[in-house]
NUDODREN-469069 format. One record per residue: x, y, z of N, C-alpha, C in turn; residue number from 1; residue in three letters. Coordinates in steps of 0.05 Angstrom, whole numbers, always signed. Example, Ala and Ser with C-alpha at 12.3 -4.5 7.8 and 13.67 -1.06 7.14 Angstrom:
REM NUDODREN-469069
> +264; -114; +156; +246; -90; +156; +264; -66; +156; 1; ALA;
> +257; -45; +142; +273; -21; +143; +258; +1; +157; 2; SER;
END
This chain:
REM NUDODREN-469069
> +1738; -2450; -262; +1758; -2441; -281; +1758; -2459; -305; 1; UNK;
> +1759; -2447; -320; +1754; -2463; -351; +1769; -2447; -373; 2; UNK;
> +1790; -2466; -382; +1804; -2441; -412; +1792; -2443; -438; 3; UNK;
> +1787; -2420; -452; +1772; -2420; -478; +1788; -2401; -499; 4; UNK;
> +1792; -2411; -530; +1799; -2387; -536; +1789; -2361; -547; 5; UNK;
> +1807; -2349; -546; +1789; -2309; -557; +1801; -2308; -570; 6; UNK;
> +1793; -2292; -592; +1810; -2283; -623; +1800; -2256; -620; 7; UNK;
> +1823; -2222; -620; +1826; -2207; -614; +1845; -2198; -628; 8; UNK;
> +1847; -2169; -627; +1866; -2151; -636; +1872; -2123; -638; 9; UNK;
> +1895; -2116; -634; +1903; -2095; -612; +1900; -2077; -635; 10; UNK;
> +1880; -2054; -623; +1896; -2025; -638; +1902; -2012; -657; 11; UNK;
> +1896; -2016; -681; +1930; -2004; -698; +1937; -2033; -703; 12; UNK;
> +1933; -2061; -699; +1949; -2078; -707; +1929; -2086; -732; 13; UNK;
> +1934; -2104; -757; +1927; -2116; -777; +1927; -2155; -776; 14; UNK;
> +1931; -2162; -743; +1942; -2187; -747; +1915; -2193; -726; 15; UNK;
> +1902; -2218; -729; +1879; -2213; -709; +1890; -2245; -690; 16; UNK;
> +1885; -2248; -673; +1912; -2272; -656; +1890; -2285; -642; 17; UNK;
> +1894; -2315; -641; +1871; -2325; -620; +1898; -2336; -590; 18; UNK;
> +1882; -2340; -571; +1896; -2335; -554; +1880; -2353; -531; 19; UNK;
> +1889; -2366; -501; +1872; -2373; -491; +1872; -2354; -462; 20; UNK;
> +1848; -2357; -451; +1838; -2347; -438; +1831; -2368; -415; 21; UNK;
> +1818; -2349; -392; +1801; -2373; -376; +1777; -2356; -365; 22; UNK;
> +1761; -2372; -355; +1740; -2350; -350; +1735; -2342; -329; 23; UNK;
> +1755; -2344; -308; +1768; -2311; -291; +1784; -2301; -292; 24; UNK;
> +1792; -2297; -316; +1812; -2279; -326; +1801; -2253; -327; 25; UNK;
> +1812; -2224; -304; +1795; -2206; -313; +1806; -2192; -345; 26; UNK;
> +1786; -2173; -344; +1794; -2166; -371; +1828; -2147; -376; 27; UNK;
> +1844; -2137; -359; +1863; -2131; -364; +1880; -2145; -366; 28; UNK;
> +1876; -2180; -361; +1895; -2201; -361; +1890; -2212; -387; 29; UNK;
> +1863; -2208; -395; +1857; -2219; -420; +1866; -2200; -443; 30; UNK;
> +1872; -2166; -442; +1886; -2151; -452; +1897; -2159; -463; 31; UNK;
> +1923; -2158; -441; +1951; -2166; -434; +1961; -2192; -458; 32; UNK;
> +1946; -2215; -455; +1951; -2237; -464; +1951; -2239; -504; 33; UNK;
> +1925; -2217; -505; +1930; -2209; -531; +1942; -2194; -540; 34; UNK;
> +1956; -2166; -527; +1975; -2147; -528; +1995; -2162; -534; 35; UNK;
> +2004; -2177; -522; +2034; -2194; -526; +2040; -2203; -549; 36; UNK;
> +2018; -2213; -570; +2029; -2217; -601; +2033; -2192; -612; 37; UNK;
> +2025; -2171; -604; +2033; -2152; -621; +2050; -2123; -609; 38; UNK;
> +2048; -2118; -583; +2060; -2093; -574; +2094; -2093; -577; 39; UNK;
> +2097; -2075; -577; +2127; -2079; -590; +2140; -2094; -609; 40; UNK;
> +2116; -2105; -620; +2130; -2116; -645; +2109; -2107; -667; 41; UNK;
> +2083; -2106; -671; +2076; -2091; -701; +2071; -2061; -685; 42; UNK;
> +2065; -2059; -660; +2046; -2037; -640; +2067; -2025; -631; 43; UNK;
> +2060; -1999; -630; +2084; -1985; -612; +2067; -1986; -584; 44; UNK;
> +2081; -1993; -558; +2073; -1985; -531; +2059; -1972; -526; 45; UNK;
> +2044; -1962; -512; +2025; -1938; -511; +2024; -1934; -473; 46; UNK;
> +2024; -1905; -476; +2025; -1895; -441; +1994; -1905; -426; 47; UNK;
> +1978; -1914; -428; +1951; -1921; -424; +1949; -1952; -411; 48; UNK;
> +1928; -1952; -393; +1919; -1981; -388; +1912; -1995; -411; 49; UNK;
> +1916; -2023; -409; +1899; -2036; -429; +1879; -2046; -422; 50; UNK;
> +1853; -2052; -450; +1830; -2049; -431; +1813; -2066; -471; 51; UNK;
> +1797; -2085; -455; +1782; -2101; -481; +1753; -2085; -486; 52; UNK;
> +1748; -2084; -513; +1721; -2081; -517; +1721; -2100; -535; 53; UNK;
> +1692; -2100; -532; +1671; -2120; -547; +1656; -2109; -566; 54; UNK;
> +1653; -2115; -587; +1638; -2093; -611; +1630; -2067; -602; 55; UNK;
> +1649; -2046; -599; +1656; -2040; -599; +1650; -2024; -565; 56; UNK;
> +1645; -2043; -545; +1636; -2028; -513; +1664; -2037; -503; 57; UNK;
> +1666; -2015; -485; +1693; -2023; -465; +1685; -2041; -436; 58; UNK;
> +1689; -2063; -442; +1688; -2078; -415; +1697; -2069; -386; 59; UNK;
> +1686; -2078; -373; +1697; -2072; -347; +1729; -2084; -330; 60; UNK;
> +1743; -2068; -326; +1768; -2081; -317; +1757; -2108; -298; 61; UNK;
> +1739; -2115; -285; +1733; -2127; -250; +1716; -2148; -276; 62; UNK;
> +1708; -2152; -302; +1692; -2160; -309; +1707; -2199; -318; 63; UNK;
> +1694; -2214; -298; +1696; -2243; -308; +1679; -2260; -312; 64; UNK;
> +1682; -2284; -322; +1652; -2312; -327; +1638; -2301; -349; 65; UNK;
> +1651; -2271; -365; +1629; -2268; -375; +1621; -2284; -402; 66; UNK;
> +1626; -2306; -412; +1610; -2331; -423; +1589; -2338; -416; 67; UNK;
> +1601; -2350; -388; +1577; -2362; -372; +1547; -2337; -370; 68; UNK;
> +1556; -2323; -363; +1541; -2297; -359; +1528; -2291; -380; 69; UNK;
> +1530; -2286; -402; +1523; -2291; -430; +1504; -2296; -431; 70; UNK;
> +1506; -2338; -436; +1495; -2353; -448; +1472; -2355; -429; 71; UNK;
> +1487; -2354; -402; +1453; -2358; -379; +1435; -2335; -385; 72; UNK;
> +1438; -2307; -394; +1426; -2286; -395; +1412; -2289; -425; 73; UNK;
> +1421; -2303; -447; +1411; -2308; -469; +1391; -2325; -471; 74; UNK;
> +1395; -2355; -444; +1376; -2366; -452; +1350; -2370; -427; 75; UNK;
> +1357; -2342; -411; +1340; -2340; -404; +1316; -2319; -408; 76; UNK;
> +1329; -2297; -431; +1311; -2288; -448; +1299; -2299; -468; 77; UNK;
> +1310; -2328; -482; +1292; -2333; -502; +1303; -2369; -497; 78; UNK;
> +1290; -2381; -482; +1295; -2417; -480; +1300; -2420; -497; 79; UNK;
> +1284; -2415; -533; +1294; -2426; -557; +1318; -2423; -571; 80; UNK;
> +1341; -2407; -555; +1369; -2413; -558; +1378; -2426; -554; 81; UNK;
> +1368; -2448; -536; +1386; -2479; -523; +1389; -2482; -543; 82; UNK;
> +1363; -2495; -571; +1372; -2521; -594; +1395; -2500; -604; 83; UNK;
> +1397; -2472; -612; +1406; -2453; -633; +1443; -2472; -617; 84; UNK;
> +1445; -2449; -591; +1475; -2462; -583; +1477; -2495; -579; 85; UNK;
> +1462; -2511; -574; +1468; -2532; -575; +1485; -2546; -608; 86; UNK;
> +1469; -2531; -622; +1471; -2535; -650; +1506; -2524; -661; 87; UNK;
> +1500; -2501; -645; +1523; -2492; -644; +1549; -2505; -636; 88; UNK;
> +1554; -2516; -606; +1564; -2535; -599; +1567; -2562; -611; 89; UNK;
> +1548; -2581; -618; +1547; -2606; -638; +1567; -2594; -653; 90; UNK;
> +1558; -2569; -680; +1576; -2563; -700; +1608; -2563; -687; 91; UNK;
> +1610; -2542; -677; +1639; -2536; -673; +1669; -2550; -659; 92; UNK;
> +1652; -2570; -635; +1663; -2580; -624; +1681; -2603; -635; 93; UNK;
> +1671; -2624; -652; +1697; -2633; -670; +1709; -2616; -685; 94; UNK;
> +1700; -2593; -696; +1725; -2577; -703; +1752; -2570; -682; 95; UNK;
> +1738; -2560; -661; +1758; -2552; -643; +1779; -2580; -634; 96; UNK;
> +1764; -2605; -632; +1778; -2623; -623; +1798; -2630; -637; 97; UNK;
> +1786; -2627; -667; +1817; -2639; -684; +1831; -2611; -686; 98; UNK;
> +1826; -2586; -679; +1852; -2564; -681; +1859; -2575; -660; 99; UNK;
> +1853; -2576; -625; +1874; -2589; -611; +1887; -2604; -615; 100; UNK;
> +1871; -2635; -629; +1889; -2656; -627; +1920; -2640; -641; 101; UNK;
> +1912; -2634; -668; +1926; -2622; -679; +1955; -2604; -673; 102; UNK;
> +1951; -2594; -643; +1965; -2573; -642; +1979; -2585; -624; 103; UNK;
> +1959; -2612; -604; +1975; -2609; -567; +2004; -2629; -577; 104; UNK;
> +2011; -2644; -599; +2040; -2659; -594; +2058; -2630; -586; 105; UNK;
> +2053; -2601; -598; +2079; -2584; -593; +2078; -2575; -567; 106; UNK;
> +2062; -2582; -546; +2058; -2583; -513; +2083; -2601; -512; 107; UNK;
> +2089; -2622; -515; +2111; -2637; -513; +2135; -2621; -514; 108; UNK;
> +2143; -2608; -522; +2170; -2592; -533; +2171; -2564; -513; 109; UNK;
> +2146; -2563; -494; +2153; -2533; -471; +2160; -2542; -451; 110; UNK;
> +2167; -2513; -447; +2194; -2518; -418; +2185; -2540; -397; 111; UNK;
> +2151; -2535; -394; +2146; -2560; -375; +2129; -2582; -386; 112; UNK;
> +2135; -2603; -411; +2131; -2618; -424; +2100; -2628; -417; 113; UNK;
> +2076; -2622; -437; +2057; -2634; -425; +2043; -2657; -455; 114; UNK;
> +2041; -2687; -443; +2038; -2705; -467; +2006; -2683; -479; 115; UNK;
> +2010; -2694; -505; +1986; -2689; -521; +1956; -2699; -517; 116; UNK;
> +1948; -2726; -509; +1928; -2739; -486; +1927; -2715; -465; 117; UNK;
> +1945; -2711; -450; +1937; -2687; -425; +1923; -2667; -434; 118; UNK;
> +1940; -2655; -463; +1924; -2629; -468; +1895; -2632; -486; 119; UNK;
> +1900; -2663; -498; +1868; -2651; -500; +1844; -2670; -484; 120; UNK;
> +1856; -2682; -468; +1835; -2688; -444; +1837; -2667; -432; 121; UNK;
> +1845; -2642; -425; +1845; -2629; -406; +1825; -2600; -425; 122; UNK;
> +1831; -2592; -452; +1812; -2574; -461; +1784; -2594; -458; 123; UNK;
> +1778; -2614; -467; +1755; -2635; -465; +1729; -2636; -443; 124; UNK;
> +1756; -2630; -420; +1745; -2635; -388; +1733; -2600; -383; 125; UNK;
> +1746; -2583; -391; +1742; -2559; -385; +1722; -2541; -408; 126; UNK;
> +1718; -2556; -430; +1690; -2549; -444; +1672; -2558; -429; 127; UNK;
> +1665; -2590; -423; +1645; -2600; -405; +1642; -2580; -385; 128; UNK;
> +1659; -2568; -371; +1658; -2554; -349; +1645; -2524; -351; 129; UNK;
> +1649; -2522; -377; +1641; -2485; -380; +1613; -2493; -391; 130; UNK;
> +1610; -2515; -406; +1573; -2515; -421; +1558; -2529; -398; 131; UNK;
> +1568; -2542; -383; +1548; -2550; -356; +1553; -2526; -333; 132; UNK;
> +1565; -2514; -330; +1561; -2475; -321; +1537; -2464; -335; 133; UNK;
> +1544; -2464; -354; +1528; -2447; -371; +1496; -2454; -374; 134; UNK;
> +1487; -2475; -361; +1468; -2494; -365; +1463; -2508; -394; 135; UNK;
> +1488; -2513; -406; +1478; -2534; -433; +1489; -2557; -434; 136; UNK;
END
């Protein structure tokens, strides 16, 4: 289990929301999680399951890991994507670190108070965990 975020958006909505995830989250939980910034408040309800697609394929409700699943299927069609995502990773990852640092002091202020050190040793520990899955 590893949380990552997804940037998504429901429907009919204009607001595109990042959100976290984990990577057994199936996909109607990962819905769900993005539905919530917007259903009943820009979205009207709708009688239907919710259900994610990906440019524009409908995922499978039962469907999880699929990162991990991904990246192992990517680079085992072409090895020379290791440097591409590695590169990828190098780049992005101090970005992401200073939006956490950034964000985890307001972890302090929820119902179940978590210090800012926790939260981002704990996204830190759980990247390690999803790119050594993933074999990178």
């Amino acid at each position: 289990m590893a949380p990552f975020p997804v940037q998504g958006i429901v429907e009919g909505d204009f607001v595109i929301v990042l959100v976290p995830v984990d990577t057994e989250d199936l996909m109607p939980v990962v819905a769900e999680k993005i539905a919530h910034h917007a259903v009943n408040r820009r979205v009207p309800e709708r009688d239907q399951p919710m259900a994610v697609r990906h440019n524009g394929r409908l995922l499978a409700p039962e469907a999880t890991g699929w990162s991990q699943a991904l990246v192992q299927y990517a680079l085992a069609a072409d090895p020379g994507l290791r440097d591409v995502l590695g590169g990828w990773v190098a780049t992005w990852s101090p970005r992401a670190d200073a939006a956490v640092a950034g964000l985890a002091p307001l972890f302090g202020g929820a119902p179940v108070p978590i210090t800012a050190d926790e939260v981002t040793a704990a996204v830190r520990a759980s990247r390690t965990e999803l790119l050594t899955a993933c074999g990178l």
